[in-house]
N, C-alpha and C positions, 0 to 999 in steps of 0.2 A: 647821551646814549649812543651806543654805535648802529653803523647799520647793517643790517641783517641781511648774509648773502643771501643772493638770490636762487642761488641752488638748491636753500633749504626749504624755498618756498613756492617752487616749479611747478609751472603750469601741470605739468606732467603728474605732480604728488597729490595738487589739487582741486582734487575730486572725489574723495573718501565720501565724506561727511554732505557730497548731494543725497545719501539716501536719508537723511533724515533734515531733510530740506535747509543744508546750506550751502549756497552757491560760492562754486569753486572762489570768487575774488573775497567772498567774507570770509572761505578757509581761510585763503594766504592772510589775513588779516589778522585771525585765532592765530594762527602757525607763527606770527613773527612776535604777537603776544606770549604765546607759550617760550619761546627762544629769547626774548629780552626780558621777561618776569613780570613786566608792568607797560605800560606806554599813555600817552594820552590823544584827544582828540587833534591837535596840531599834528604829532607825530607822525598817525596814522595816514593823516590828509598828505601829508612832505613826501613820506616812503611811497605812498601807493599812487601819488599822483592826481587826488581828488578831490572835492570843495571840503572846508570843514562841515560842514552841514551834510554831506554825504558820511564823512568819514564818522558823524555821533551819530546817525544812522544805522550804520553800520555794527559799531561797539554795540551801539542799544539795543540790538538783536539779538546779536550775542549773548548780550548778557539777561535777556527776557529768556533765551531758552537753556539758561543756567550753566555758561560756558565760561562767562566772566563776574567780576565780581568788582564795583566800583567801592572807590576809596574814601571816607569821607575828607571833608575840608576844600579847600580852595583848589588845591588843584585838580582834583576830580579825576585821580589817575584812575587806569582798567587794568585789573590784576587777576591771572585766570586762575581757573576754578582747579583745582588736581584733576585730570582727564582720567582716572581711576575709577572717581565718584560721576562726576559730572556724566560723562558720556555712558555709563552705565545707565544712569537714570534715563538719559532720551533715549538710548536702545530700549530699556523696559518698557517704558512706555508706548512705544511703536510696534512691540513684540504682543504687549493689550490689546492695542488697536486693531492688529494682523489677524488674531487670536478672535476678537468682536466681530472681522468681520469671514471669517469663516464660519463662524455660527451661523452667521446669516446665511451662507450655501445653498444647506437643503431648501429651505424658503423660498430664497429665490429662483431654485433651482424647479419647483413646484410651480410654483407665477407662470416660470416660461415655457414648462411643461403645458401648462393648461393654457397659453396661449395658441401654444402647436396643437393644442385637440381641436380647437375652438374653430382652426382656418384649417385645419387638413384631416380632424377624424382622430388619425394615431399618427404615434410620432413615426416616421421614415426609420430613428436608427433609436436603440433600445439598451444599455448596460445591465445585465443581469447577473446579480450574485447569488444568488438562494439556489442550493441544487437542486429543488422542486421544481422552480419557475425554468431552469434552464432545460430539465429533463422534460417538462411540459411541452416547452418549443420545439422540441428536437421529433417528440409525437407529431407533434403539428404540422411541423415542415412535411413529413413522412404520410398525413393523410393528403394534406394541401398537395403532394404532386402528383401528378399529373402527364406529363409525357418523360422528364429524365431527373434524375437523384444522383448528387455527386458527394462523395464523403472521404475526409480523411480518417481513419479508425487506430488510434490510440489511446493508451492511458494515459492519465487517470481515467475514471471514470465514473458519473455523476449518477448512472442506472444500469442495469441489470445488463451485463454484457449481451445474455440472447435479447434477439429482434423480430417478435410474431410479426409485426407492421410491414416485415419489409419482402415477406410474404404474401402479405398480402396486396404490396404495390405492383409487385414481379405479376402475380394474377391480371390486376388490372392494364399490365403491357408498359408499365414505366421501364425506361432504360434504366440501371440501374449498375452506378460504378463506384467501387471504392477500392481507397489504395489502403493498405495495412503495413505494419512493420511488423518485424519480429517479434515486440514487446506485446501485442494483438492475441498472441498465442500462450500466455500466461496461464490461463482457465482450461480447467478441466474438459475436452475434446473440442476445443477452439476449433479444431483445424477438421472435423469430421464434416463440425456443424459449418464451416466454411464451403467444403465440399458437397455440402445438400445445398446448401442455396446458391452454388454453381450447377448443380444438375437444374435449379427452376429455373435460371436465365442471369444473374448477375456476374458481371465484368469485373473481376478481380488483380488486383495487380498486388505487389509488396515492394517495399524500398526499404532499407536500413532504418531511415529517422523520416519523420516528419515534422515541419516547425510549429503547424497548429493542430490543434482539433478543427474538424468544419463539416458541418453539413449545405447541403445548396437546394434548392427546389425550383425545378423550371427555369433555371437565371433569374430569378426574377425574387429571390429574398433568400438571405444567409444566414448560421448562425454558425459563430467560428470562438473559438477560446483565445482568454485575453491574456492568460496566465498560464502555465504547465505544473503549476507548484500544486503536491499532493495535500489536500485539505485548505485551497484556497478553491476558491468558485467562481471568476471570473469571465462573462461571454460576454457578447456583444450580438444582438439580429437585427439586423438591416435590410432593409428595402433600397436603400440608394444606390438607382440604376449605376454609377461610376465607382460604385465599392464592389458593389456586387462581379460589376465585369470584370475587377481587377482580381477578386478572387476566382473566377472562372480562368481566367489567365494562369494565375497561380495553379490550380489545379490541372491544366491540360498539362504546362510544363513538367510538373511533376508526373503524369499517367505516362507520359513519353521516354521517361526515364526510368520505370518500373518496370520489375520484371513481371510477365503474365503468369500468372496462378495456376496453376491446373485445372478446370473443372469435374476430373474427374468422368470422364468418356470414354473408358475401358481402356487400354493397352493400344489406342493411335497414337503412334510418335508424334503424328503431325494433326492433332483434332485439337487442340491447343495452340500449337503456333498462330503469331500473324499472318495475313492471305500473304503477305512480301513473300516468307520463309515456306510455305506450302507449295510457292513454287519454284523452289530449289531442287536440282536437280537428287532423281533417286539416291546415287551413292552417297549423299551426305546424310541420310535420314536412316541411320541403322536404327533394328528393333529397340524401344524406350518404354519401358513398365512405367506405370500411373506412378509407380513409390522413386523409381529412379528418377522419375520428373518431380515430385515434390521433394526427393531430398537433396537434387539442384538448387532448387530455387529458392528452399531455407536455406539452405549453405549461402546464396547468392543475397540472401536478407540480411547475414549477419547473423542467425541463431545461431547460438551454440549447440555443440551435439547432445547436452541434457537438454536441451531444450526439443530439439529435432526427438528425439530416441521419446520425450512425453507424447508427444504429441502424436508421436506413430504407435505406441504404446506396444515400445521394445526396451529392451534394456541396450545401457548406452554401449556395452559390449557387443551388443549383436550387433548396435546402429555404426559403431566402426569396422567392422568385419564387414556390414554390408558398402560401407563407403569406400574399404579399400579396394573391393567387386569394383566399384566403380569406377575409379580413378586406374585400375589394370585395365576397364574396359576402354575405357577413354583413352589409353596412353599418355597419362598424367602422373606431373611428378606431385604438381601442390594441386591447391582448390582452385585458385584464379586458372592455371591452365585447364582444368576440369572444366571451370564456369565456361572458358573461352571456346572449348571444343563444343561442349552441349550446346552453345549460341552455334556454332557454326554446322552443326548435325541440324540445328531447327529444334532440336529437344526442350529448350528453355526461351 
C-alpha cells in the first residue's frame, strides 16, 4: 500500500471528530483509513510511529464506536464504515444525549434555586417572563422606594401605561427621574399626563432611543428588560450590588445626554433650564411660551410632526405653521440649527 501524504492528515484537520470523543491522533488514524480503503494493525503502527499493541488499540476504538469495520480471516484488515451512515449515527446519538440533558435544566435549575434560598433567603438576581410577575415587580420597586426612583420609559409595555404609584412616591418626597423617547408618547394625552406629574416634582428628560426598559429603587435593586421584542417578556430584578451600580451608571450617562422636559411652569423661558443655563447672560434668554419649549424638545426627541401635532392636539397643519413661527423666530434654516439656537437662548 502506499503511504498517505501527510497533508491529508494534518495536525491542523485533526480535530473534527474531538467533539464526539475522538482524539485528534485516532482521527489521523480514521483519515488515512478512509484515503487507503483498508489497512492493518502493522500498518497503522509503521505510518504513525507506535507499538502494535497501541496501534489495535486504536483501530478497536474506532471500530467499537462504528467507524470501522473489521474483515474476517487471517488477516484481520480494518475497512471503514461509509462516513454518511456512520457518523450520522454518533451525531444522533449525542444530539439524544444533548437533548437528555437539557431536560434535566429546569430540575437542576430548582436544586440550585433552593440551595440559594436555603443560605440567603432569596435569590440576589431573578429571570422573569410572565408579564404578571414582571408588572408585579415594577409595583414593588415603586412602593419599596424610598429616597430616589430612576426609569427608562419605553415601549413595549407589560401594564397600563398611566402610573397612580408614582404619585404617590412624588407625595412621600422620593426623587423621581425618568428619561422617555419619542415612542413614550404614543397613548392618548401621554404628554398632558407627563406634564401633571412634572407640576408634582418629577425630573423628566427625553432622548431619541433607549437600549433598555429599567426601573432602579434606592440603588439598591433593578429591574430592566432582557428583550425589546413586542409579545416576548423577558426581565431580569437584581439585587447585585455590581449590577446594580453598573446600571446606575448607565442611567446617569444617559440623563446627561437628554434633553430636559418642560414641567410646565407658565411662560419662564428659564424655569426649566439647568442652574448652568439660568445663568447665562439676559440677551440670550428671549421670551419662550411652554408650547414653543415643548415643541423643541419633541423635535429634539425625534418625533415626528404627527406625532408632536397628537400630542398637542393640533392638527399637523397648524403644528407646521406654528413651527415655521419658530424657526423665523429663531433665525433658522433647518431643525438642528433651531435645536442649536433654543440650547443657546437656554430655551431647551
Amino acid at each position: 500500500m502506499t503511504e498517505v501524504p501527510q497533508s491529508a492528515v494534518s495536525q491542523r484537520d485533526a480535530s473534527i471528530l474531538e467533539l464526539v470523543g475522538v482524539d485528534p491522533l485516532s482521527e489521523q488514524v480514521y483519515r488515512s483509513v478512509l484515503l487507503e480503503g483498508s489497512t492493518t494493525v502493522e500498518e497503522v503502527a509503521r505510518r504513525h510511529q507506535m507499538t502494535p499493541l497501541a496501534a489495535e488499540d486504536r483501530l478497536a476504538a474506532l471500530r467499537a464506536i462504528g467507524l470501522l469495520a473489521r474483515r474476517s480471516g487471517a488477516s484481520g484488515e480494518y475497512v471503514p464504515v461509509d462516513p454518511r451512515f456512520s457518523l450520522r449515527a454518533i451525531t444522533d446519538r449525542h444530539e439524544r444525549g444533548m437533548a437528555a440533558i437539557r431536560e434535566q435544566v429546569p430540575a437542576l435549575a430548582e436544586l440550585f434555586d433552593s440551595g440559594i434560598d436555603a443560605t440567603r433567603g432569596t435569590p440576589q438576581t431573578r429571570i422573569l417572563s410572565d408579564p404578571a410577575e414582571i408588572a408585579g415587580w415594577f409595583v414593588q420597586l415603586q412602593h419599596q422606594a424610598v429616597e430616589e426612583f430612576m426609569a427608562f420609559d419605553r415601549p413595549p409595555y407589560v401594564s397600563d401605561a398611566s402610573n397612580p404609584l408614582e404619585t404617590l412616591a412624588l407625595d412621600r418626597g422620593v426623587l423621581w427621574r425618568a428619561i422617555y423617547t419619542a415612542d413614550s408618547f404614543g397613548a392618548e394625552n401621554a404628554w398632558s399626563r407627563l406634564a401633571s406629574l412634572g407640576e408634582l416634582g418629577e425630573d423628566a428628560r427625553i432622548t431619541t432611543s433607549l437600549p433598555i426598559k429599567l426601573a432602579i429603587a434606592d440603588r439598591s435593586i433593578a429591574l430592566f428588560s432582557l428583550t425589546l421584542e413586542t409579545g416576548v417578556d423577558n426581565s431580569m430584578v437584581t439585587e447585585s450590588p455590581p449590577l446594580v451600580a453598573a446600571l446606575c451608571e448607565l442611567f446617569e450617562l444617559r440623563w446627561e445626554r437628554a434633553t430636559p422636559i418642560p414641567a410646565g411652569r407658565g411662560d419662564d423661558p428659564t424655569a426649566d433650564a439647568p442652574r448652568a443655563r439660568r445663568r447665562a447672560p439676559a440677551a440670550t434668554r428671549a421670551t419662550a411660551t411652554r408650547e414653543q419649549r415643548t415643541v423643541l424638545t419633541l423635535i429634539a426627541a425625534g418625533m415626528t410632526d404627527e406625532g408632536i401635532a397628537h400630542q398637542l392636539g393640533v392638527s399637523s397643519r397648524t403644528l407646521r405653521r406654528k413651527t415655521q413661527e419658530l424657526m423665523v423666530e429663531l433665525r433658522a434654516e433647518n431643525r438642528f440649527q433651531a435645536g442649536a439656537e433654543a440650547v443657546r437662548r437656554g430655551w431647551i
